[in-house]
mmCIF entry with sequence, helices, sheets and N, C-alpha, C, O atoms, coordinates in Angstrom:
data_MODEL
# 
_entry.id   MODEL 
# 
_entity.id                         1 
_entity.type                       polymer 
_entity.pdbx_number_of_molecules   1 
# 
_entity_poly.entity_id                      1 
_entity_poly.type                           'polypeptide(L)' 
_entity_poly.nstd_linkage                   no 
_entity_poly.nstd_monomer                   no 
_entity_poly.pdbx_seq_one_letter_code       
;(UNK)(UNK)(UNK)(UNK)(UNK)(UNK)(UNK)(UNK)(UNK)(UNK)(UNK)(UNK)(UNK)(UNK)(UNK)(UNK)
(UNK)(UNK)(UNK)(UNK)(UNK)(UNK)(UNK)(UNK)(UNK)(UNK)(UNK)(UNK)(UNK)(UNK)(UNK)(UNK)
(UNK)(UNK)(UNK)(UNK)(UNK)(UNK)(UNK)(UNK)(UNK)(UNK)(UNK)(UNK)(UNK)(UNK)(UNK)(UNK)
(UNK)(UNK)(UNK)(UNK)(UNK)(UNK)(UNK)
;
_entity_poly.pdbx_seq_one_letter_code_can   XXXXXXXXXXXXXXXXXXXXXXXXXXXXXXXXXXXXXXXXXXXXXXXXXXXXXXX 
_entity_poly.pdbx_strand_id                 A 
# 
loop_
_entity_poly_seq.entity_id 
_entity_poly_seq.num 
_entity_poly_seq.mon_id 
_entity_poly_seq.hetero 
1 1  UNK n 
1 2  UNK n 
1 3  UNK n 
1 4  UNK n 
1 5  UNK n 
1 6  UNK n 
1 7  UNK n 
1 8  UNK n 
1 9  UNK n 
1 10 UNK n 
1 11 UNK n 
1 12 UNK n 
1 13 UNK n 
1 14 UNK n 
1 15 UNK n 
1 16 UNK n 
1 17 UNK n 
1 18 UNK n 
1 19 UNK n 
1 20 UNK n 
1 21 UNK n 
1 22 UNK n 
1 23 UNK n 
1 24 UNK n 
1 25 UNK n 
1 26 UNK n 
1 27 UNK n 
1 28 UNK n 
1 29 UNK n 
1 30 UNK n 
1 31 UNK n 
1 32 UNK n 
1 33 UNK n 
1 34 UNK n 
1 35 UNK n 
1 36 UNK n 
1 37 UNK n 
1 38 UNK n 
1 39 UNK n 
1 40 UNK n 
1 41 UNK n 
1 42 UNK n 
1 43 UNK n 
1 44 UNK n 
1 45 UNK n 
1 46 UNK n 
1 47 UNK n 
1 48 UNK n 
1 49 UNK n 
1 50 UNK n 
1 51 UNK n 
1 52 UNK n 
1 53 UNK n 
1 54 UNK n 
1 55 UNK n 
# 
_struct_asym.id          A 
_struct_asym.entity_id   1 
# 
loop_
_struct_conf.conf_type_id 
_struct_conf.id 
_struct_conf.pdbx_PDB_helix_id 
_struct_conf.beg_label_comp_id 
_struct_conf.beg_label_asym_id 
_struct_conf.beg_label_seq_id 
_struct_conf.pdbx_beg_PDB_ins_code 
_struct_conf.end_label_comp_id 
_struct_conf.end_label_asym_id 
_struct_conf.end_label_seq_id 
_struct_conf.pdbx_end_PDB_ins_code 
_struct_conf.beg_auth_comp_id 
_struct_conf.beg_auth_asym_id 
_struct_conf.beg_auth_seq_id 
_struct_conf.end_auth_comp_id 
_struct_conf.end_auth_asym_id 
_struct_conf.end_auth_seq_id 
_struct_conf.pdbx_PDB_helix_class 
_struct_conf.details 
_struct_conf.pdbx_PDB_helix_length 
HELX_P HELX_P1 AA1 UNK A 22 ? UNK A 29 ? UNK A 22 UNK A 29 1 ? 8  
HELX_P HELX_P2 AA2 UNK A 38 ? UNK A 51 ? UNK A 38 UNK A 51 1 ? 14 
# 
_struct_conf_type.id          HELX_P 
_struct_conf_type.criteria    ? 
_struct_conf_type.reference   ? 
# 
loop_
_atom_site.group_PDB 
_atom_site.id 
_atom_site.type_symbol 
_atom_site.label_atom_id 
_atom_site.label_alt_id 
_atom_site.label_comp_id 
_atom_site.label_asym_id 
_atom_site.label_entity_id 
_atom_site.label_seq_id 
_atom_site.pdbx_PDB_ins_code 
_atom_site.Cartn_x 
_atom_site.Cartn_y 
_atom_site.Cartn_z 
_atom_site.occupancy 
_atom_site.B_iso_or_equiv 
_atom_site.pdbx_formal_charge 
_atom_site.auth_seq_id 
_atom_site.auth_comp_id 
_atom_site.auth_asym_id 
_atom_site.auth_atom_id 
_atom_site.pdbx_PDB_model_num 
ATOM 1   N N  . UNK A 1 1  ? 62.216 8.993  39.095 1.00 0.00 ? 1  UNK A N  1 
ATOM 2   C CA . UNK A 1 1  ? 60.774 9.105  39.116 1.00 0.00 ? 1  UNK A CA 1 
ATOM 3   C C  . UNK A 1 1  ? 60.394 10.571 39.332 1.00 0.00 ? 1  UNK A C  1 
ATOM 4   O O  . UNK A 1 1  ? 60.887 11.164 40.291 1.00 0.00 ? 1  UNK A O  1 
ATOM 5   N N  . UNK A 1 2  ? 59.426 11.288 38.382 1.00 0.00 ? 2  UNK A N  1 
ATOM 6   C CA . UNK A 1 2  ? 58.717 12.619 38.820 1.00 0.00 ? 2  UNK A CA 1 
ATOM 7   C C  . UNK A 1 2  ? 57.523 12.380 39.896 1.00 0.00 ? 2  UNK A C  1 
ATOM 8   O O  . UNK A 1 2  ? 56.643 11.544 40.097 1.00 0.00 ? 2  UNK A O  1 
ATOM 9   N N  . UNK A 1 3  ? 58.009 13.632 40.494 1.00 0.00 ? 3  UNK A N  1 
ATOM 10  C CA . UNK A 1 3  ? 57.185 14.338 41.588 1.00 0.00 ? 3  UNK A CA 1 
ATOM 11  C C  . UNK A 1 3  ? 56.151 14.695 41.082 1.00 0.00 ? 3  UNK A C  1 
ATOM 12  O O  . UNK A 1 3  ? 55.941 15.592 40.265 1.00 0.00 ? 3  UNK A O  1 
ATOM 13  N N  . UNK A 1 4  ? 55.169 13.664 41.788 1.00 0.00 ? 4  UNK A N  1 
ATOM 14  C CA . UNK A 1 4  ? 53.609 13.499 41.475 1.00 0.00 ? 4  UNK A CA 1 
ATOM 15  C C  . UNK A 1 4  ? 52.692 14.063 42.340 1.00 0.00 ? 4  UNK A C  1 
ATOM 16  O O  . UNK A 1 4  ? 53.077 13.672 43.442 1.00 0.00 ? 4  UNK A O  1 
ATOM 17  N N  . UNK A 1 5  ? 51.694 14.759 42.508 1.00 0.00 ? 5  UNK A N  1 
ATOM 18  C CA . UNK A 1 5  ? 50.841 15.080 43.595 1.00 0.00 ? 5  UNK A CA 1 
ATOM 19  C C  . UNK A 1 5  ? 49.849 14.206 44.214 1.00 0.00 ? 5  UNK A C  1 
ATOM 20  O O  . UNK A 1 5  ? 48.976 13.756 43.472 1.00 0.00 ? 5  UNK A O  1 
ATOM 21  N N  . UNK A 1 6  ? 49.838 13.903 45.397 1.00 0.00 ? 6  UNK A N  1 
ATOM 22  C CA . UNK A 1 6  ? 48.512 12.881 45.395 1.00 0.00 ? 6  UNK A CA 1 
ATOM 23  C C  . UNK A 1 6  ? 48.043 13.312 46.664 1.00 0.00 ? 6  UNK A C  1 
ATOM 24  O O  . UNK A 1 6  ? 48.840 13.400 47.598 1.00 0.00 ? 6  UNK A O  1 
ATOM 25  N N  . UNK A 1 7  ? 46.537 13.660 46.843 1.00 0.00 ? 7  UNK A N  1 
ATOM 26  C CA . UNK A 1 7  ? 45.633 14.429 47.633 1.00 0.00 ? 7  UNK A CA 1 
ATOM 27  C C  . UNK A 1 7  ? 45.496 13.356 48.610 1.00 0.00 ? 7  UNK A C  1 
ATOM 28  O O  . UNK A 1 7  ? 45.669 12.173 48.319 1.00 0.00 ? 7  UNK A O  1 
ATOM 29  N N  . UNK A 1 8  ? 45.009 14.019 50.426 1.00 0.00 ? 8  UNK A N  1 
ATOM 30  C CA . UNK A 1 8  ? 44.606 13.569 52.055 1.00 0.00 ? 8  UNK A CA 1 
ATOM 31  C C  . UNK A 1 8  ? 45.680 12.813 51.744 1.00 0.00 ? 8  UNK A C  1 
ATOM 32  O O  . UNK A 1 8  ? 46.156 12.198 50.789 1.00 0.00 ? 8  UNK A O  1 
ATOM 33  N N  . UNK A 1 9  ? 45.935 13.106 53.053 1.00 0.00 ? 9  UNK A N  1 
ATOM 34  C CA . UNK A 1 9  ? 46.929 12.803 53.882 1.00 0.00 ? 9  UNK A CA 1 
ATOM 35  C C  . UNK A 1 9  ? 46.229 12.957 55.318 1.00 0.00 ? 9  UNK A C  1 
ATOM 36  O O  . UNK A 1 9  ? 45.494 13.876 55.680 1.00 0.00 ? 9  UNK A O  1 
ATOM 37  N N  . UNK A 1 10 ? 46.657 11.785 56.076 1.00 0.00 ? 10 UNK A N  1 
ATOM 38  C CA . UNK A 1 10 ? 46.211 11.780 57.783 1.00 0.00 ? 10 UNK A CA 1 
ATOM 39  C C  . UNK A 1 10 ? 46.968 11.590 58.908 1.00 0.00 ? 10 UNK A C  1 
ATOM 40  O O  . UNK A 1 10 ? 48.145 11.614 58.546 1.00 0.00 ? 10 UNK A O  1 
ATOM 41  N N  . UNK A 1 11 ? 46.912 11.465 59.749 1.00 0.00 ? 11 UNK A N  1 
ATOM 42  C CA . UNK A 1 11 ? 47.847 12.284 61.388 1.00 0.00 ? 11 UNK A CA 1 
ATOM 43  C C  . UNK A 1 11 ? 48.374 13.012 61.019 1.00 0.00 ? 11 UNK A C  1 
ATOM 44  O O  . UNK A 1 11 ? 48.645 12.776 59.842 1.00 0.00 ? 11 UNK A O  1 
ATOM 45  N N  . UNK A 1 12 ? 48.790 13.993 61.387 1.00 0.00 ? 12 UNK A N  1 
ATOM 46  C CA . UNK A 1 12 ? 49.410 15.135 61.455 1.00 0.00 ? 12 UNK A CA 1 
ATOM 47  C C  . UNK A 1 12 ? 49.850 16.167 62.922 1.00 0.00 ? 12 UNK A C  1 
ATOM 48  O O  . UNK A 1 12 ? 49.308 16.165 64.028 1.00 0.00 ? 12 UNK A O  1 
ATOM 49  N N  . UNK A 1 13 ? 50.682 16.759 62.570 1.00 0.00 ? 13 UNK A N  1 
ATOM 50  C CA . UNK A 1 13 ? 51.407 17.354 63.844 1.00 0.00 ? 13 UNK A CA 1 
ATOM 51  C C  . UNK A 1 13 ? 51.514 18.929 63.278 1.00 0.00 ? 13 UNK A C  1 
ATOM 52  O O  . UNK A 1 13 ? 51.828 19.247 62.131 1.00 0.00 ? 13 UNK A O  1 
ATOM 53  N N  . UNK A 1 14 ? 51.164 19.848 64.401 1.00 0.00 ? 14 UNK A N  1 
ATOM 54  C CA . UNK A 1 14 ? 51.284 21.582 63.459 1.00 0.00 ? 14 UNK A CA 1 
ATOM 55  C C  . UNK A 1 14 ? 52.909 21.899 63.914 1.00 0.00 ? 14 UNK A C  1 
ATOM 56  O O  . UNK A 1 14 ? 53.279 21.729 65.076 1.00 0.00 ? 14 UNK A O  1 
ATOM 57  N N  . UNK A 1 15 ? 53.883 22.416 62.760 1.00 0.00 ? 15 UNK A N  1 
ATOM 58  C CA . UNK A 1 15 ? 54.741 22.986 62.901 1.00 0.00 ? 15 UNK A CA 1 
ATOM 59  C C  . UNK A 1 15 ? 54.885 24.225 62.311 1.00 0.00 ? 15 UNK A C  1 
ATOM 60  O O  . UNK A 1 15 ? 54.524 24.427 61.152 1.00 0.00 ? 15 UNK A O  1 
ATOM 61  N N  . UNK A 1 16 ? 55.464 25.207 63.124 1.00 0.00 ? 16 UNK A N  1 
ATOM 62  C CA . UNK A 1 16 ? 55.208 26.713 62.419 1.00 0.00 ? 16 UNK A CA 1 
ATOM 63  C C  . UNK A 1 16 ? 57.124 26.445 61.349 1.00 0.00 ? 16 UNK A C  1 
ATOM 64  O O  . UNK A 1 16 ? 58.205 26.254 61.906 1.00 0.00 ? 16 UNK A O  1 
ATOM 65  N N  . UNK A 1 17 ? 56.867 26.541 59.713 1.00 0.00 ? 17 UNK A N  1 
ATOM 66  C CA . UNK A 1 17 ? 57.779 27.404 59.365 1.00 0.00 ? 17 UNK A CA 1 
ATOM 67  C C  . UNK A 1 17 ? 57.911 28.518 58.635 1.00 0.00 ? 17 UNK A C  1 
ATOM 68  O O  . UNK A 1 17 ? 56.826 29.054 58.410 1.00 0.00 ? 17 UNK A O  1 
ATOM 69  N N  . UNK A 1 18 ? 59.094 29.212 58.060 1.00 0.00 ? 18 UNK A N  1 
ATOM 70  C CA . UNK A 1 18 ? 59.038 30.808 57.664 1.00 0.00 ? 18 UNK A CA 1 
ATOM 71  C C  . UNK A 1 18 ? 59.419 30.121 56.585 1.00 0.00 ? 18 UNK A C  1 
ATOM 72  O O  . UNK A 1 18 ? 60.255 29.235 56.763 1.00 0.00 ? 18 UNK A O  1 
ATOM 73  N N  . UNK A 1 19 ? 58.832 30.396 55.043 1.00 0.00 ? 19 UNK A N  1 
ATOM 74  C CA . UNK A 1 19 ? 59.146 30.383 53.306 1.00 0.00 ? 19 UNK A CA 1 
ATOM 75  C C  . UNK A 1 19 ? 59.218 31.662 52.865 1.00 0.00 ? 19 UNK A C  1 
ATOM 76  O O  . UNK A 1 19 ? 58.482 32.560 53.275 1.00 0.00 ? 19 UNK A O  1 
ATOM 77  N N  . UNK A 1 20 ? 60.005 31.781 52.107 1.00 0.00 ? 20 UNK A N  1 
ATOM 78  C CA . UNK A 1 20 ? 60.142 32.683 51.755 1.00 0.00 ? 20 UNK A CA 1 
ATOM 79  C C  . UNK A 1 20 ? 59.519 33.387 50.795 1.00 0.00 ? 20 UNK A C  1 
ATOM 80  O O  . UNK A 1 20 ? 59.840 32.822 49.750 1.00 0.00 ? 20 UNK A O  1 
ATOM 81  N N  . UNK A 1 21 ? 58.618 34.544 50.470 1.00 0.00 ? 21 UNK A N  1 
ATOM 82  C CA . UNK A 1 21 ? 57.493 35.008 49.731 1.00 0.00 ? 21 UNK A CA 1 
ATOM 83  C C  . UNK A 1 21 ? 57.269 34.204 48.360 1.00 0.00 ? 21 UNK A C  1 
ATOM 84  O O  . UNK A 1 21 ? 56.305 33.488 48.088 1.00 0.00 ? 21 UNK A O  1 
ATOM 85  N N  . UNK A 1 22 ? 58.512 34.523 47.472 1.00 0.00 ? 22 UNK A N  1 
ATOM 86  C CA . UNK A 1 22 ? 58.395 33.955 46.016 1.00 0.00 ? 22 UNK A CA 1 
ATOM 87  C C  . UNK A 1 22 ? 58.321 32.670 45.999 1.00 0.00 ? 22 UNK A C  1 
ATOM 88  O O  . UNK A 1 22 ? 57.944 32.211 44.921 1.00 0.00 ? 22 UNK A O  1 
ATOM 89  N N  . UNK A 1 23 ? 58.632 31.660 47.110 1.00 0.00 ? 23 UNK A N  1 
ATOM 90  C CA . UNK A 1 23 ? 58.161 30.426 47.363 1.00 0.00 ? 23 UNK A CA 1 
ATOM 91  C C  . UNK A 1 23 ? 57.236 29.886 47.305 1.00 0.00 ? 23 UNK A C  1 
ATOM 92  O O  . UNK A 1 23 ? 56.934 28.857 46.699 1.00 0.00 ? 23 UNK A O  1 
ATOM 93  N N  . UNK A 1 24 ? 56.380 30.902 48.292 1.00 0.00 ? 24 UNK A N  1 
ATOM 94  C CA . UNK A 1 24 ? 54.937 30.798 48.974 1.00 0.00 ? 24 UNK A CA 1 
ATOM 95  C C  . UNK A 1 24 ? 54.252 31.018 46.947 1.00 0.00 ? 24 UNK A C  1 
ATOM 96  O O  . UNK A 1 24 ? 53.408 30.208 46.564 1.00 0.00 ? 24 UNK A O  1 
ATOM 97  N N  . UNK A 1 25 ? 54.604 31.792 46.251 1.00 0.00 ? 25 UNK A N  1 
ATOM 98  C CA . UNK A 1 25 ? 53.719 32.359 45.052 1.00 0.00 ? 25 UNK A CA 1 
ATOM 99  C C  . UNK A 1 25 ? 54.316 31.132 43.820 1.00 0.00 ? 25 UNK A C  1 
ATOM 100 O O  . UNK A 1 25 ? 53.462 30.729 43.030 1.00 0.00 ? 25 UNK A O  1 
ATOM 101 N N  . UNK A 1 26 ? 55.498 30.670 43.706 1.00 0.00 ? 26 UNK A N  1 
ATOM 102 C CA . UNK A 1 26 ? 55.786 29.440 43.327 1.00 0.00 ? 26 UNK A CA 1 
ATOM 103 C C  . UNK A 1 26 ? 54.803 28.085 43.555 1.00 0.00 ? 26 UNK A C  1 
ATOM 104 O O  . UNK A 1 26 ? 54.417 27.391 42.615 1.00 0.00 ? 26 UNK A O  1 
ATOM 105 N N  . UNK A 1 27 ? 54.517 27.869 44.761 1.00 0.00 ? 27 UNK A N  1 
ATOM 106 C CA . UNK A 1 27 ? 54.077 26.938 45.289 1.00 0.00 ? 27 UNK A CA 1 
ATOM 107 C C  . UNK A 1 27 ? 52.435 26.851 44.986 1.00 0.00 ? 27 UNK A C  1 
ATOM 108 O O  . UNK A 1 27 ? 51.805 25.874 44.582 1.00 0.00 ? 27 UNK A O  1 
ATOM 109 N N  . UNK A 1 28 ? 51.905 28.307 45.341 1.00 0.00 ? 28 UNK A N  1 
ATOM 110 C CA . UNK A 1 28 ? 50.327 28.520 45.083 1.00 0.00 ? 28 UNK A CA 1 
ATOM 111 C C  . UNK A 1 28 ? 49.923 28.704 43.522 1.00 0.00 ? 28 UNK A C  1 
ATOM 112 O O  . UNK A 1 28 ? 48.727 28.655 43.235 1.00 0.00 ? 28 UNK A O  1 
ATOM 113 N N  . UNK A 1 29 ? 50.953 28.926 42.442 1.00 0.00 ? 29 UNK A N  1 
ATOM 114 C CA . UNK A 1 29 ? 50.537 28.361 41.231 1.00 0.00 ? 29 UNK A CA 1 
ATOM 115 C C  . UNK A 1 29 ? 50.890 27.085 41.188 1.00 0.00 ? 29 UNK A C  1 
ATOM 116 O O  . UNK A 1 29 ? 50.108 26.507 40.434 1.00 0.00 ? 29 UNK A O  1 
ATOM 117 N N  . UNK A 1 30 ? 51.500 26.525 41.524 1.00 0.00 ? 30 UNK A N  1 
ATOM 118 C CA . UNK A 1 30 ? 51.754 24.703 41.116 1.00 0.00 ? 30 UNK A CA 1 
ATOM 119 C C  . UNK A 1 30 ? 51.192 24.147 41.463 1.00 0.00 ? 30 UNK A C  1 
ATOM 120 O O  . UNK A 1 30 ? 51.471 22.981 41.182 1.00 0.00 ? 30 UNK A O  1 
ATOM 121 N N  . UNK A 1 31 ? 49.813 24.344 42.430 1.00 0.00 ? 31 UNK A N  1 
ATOM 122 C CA . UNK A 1 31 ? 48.854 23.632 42.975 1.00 0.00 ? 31 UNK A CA 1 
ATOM 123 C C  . UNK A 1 31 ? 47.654 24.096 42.825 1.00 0.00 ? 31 UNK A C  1 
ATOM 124 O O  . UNK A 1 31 ? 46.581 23.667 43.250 1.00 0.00 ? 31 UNK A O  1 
ATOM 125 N N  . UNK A 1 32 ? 47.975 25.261 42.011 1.00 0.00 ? 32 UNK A N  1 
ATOM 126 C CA . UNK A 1 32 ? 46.406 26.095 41.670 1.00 0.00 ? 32 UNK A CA 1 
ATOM 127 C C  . UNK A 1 32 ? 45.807 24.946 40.871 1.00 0.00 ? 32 UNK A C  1 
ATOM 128 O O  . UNK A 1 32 ? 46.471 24.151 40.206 1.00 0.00 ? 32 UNK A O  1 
ATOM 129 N N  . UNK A 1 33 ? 44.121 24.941 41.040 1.00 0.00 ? 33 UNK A N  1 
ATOM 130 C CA . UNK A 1 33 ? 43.802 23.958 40.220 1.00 0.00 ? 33 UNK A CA 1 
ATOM 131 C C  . UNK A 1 33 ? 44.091 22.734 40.457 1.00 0.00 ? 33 UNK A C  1 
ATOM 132 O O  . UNK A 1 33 ? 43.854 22.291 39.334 1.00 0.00 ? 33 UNK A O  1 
ATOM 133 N N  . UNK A 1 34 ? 44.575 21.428 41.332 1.00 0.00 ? 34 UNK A N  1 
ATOM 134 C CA . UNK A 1 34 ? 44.692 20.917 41.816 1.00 0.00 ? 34 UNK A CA 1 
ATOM 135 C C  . UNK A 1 34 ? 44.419 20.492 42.985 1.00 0.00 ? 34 UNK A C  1 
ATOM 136 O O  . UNK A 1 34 ? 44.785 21.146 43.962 1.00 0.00 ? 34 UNK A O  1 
ATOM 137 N N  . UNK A 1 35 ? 43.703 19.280 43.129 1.00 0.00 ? 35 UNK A N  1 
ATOM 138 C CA . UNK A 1 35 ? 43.404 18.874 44.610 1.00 0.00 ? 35 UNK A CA 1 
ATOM 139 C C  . UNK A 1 35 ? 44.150 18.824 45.503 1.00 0.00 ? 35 UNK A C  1 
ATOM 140 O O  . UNK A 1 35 ? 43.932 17.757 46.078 1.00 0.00 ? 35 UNK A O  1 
ATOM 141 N N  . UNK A 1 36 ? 44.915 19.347 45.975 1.00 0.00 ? 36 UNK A N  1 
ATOM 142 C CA . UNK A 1 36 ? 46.250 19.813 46.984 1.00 0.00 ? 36 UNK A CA 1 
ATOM 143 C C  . UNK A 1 36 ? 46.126 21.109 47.622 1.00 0.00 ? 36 UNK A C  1 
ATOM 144 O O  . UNK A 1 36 ? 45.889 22.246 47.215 1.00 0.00 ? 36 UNK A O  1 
ATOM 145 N N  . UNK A 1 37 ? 46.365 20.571 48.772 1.00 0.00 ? 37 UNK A N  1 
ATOM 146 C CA . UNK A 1 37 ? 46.733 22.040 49.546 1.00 0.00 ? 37 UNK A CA 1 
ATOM 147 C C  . UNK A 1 37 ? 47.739 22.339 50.142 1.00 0.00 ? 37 UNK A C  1 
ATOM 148 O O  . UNK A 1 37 ? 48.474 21.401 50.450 1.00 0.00 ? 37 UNK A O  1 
ATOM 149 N N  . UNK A 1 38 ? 48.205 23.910 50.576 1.00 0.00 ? 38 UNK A N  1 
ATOM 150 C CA . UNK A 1 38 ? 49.468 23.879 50.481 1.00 0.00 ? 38 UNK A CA 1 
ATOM 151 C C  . UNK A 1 38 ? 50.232 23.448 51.364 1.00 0.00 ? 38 UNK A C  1 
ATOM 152 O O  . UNK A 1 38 ? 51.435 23.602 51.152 1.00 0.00 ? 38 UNK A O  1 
ATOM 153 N N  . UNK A 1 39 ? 49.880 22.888 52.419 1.00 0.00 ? 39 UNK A N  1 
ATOM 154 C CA . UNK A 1 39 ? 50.616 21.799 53.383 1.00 0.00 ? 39 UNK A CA 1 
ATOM 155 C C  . UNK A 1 39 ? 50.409 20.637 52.936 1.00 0.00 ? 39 UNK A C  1 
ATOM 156 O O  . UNK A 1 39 ? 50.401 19.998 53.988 1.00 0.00 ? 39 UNK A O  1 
ATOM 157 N N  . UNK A 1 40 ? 50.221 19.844 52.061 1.00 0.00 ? 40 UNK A N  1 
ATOM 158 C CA . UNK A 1 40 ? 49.997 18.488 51.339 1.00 0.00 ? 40 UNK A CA 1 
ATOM 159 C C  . UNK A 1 40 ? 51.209 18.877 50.659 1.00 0.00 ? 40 UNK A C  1 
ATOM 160 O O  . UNK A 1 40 ? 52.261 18.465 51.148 1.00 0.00 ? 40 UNK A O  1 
ATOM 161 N N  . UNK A 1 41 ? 51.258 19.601 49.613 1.00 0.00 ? 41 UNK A N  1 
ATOM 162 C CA . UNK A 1 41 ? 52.609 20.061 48.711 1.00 0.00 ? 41 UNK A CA 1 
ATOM 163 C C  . UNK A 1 41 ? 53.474 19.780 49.265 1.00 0.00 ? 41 UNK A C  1 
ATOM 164 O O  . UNK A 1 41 ? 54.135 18.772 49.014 1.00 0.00 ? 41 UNK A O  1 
ATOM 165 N N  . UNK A 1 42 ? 53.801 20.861 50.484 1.00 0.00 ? 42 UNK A N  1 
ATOM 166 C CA . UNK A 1 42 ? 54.686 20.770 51.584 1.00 0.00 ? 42 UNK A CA 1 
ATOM 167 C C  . UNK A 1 42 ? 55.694 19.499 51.729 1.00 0.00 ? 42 UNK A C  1 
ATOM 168 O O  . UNK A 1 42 ? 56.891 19.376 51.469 1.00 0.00 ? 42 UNK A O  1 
ATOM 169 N N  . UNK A 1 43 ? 54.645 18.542 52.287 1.00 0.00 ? 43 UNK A N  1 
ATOM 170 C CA . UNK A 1 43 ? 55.005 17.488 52.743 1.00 0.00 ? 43 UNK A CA 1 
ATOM 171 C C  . UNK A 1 43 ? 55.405 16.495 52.225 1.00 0.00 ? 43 UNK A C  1 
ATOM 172 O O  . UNK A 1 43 ? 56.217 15.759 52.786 1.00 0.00 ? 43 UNK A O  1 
ATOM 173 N N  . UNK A 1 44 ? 54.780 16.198 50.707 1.00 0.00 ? 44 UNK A N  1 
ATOM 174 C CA . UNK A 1 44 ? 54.675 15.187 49.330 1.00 0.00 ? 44 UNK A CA 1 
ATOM 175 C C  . UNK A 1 44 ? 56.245 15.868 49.006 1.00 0.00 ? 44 UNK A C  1 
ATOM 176 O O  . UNK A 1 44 ? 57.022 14.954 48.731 1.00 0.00 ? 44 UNK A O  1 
ATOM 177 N N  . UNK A 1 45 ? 56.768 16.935 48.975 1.00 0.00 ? 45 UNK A N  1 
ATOM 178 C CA . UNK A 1 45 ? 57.582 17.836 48.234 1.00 0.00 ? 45 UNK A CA 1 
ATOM 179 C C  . UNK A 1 45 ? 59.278 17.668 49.818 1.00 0.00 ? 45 UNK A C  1 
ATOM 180 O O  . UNK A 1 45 ? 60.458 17.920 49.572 1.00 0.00 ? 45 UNK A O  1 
ATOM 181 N N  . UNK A 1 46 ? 58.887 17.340 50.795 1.00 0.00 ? 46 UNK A N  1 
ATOM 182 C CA . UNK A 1 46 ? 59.610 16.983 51.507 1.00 0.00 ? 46 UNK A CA 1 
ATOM 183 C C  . UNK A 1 46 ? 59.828 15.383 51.734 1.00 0.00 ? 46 UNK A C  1 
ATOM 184 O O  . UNK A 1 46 ? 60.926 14.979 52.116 1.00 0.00 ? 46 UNK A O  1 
ATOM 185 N N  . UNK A 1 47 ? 58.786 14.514 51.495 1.00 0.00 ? 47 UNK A N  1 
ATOM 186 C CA . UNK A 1 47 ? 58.813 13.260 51.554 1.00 0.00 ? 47 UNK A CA 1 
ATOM 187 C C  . UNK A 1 47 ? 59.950 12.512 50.277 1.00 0.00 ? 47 UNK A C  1 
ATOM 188 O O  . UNK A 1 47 ? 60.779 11.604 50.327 1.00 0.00 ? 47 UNK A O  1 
ATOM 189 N N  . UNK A 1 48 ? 59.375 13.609 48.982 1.00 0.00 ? 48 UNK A N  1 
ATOM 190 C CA . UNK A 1 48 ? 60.470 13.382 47.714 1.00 0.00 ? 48 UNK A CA 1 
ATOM 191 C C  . UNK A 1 48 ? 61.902 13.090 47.788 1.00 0.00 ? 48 UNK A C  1 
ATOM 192 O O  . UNK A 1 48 ? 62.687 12.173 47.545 1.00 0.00 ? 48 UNK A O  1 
ATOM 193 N N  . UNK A 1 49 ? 61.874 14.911 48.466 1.00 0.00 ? 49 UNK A N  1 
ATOM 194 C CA . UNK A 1 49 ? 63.353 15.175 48.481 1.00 0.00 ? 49 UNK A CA 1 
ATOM 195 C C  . UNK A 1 49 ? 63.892 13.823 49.638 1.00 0.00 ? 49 UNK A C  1 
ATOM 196 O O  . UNK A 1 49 ? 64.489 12.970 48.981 1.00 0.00 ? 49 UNK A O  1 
ATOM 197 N N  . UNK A 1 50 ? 63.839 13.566 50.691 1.00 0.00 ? 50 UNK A N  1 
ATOM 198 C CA . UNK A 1 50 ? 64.134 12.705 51.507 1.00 0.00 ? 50 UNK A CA 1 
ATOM 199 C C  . UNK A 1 50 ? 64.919 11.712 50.767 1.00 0.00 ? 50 UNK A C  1 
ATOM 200 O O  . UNK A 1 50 ? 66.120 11.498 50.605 1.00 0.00 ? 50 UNK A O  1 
ATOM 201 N N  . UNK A 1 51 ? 63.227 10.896 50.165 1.00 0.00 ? 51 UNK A N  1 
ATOM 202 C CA . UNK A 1 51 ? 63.686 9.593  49.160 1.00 0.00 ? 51 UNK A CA 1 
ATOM 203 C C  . UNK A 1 51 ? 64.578 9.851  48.583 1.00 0.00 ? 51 UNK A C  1 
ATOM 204 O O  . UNK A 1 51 ? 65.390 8.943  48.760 1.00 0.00 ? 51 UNK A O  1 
ATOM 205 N N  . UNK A 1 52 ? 65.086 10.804 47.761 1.00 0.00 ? 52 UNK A N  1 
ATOM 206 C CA . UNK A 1 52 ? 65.644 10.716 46.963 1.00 0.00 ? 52 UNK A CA 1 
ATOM 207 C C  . UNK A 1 52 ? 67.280 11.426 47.305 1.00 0.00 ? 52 UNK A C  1 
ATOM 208 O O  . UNK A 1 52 ? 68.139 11.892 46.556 1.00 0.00 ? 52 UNK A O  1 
ATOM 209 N N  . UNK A 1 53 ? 67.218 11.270 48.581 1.00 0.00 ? 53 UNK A N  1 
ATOM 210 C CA . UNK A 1 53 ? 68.131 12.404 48.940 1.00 0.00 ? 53 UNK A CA 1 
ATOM 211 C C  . UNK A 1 53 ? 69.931 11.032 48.927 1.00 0.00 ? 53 UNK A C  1 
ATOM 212 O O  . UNK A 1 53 ? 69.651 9.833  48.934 1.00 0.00 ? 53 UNK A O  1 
ATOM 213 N N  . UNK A 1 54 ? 70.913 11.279 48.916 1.00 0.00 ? 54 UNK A N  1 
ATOM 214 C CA . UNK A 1 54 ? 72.295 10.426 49.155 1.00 0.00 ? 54 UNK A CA 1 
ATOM 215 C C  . UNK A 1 54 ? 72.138 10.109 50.340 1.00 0.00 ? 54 UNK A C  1 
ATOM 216 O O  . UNK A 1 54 ? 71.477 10.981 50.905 1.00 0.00 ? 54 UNK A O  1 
ATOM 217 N N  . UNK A 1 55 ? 72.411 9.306  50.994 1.00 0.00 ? 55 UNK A N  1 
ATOM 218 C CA . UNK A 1 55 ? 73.140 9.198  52.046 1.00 0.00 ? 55 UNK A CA 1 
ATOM 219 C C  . UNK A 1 55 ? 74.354 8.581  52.311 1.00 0.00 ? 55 UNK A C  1 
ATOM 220 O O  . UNK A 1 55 ? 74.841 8.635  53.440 1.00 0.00 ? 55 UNK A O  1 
# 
């Protein structure tokens, strides 16, 4: 299945992390134009990998 975007998301917890620049500029065109922000990405984009991860 492709990685789909889908906008709000609710509870939430603040965690500080460090990305690395060309990430950060990766990330802010793939959501340019899109109802997403870049901690929604984030998270939709970590929730993916998870699912889809071996165990």
């Amino acid at each position: 299945m492709a990685f789909q975007l889908k906008s709000n998301r609710k509870e939430t917890e603040n965690k500080t992390i460090r990305f690395p620049l060309p990430l950060i500029e990766e990330i802010e065109k793939a959501i340019q134009n899109e109802d997403v922000t870049f901690s929604s990405f984030v998270i939709q984009a970590c929730e993916y990998a998870l699912k889809d991860m071996k165990k």
